[in-house]
N, C-alpha and C positions, 0 to 999 in steps of 0.2 A: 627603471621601475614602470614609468609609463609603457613603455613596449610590450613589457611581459604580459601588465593590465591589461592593454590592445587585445594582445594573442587569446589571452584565456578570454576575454570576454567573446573574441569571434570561433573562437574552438565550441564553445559553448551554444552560441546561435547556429554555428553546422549542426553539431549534435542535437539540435532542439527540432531542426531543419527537416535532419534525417528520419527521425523517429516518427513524427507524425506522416500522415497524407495519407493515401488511396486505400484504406482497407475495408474489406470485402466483410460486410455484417453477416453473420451466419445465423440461420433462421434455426431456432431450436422449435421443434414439434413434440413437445411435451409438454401435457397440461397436468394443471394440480385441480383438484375437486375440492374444496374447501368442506367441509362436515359443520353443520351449525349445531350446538349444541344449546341446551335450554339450559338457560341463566333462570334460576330461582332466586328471587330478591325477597326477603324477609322482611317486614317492616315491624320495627320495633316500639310498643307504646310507652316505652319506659324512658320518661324524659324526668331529664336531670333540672333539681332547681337549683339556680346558683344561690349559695348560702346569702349573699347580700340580696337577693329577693325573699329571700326565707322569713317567714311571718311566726316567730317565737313570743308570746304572751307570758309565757309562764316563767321562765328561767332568768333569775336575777343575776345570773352572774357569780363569777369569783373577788370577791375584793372586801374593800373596807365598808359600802354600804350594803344593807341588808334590809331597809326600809327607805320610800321617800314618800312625801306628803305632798301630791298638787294637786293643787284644787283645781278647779273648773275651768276658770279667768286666766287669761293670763297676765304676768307682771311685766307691764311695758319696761318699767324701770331694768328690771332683771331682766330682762332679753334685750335691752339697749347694752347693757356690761357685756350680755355674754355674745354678743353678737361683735363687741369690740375686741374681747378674750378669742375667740375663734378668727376673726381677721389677724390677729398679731401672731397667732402661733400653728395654726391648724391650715392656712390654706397653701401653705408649700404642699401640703398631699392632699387637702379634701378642697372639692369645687363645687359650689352650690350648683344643681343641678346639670352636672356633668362626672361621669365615671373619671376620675385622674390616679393617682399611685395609689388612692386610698378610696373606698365608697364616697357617693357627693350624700350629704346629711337630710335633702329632702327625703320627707316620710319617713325616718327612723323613728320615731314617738309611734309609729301606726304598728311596727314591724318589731319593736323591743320595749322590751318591760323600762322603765327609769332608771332601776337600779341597776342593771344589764348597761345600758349606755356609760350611766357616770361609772360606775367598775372599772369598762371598758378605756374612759378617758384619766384616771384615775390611775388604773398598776393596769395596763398593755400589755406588759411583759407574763405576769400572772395569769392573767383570763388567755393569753397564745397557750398557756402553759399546760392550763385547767380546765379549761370552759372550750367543748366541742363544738359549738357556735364560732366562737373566735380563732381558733385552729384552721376551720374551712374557711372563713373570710380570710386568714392569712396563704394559705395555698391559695384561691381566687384571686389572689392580686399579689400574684407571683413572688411569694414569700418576702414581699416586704411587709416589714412588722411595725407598727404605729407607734411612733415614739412616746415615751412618757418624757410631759410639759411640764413635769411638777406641778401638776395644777392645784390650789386649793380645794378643798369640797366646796364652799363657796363658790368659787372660781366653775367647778363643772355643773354646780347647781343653775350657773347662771347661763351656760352653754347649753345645758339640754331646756333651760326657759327657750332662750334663742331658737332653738331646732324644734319647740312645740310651736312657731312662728312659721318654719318654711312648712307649705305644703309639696 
């Protein structure tokens, strides 16, 4: 077996042996003339907002609420709950001032009506379903859909306290 190994490996460095060495470059005299042709570049003013930049005042939303009342102040008490409500369930996908699987919550009070937010934390599944606001946020962040936490009204009352907190 060794032997045979031997052989074929020095058959092999003959023939590698043979093959190369002295050859003679041959000058080809034929040229190409390259044609430049003009490149028209269009520049387009039609820029796209992405839906989580999108500044909607008016549209409350699909869901259970249809009115909310805040006042001016805001309720320490009630944004300490909902800010403990949003740490316990909300930040596998939403990060305070960073894009992660879900929009981060600073400036959504600037950017959505009340009733639009709590809807939204409220039936998820409805407002993806219903609500062409919430459809583009879910294409935006690659068709993952925001889980519904069962949350109280209570409970998202005290969350969008919380979020009229971060700027």
């Amino acid at each position: 077996m060794r032997t045979t190994l031997k052989l074929i490996v020095l058959l092999l460095g003959f023939f590698f042996i043979s093959c190369g060495g002295k050859e003679n470059p041959k000058e080809e005299k034929a040229s190409v003339k390259l044609k430049k042709d003009k490149v028209e570049v269009k520049k387009t003013t039609d820029t796209k907002v992405l839906a989580s930049a999108t500044v909607d005042l008016k549209n409350k939303g699909v869901g259970p609420i249809s009115s909310v009342d805040i006042p001016d102040t805001i309720d320490n008490t009630m944004a300490t709950h909902g800010a403990d409500v949003f740490n316990k369930m909300c930040t596998a996908c939403h990060k305070v001032g960073k894009k992660f699987i879900g929009p981060p919550p600073n400036g959504i009070t600037e950017r959505r009506t009340p009733e639009w937010i709590m809807n939204m934390i409220l039936d998820p599944e409805g407002m993806t379903r219903n609500d062409p606001l919430a459809k583009a946020l879910l294409i935006e962040f690659n068709g993952s859909p925001m889980a519904n936490q069962n949350l109280s009204e209570e409970d998202a009352r005290a969350v969008l306290e919380y979020f009229r907190t971060l700027k």
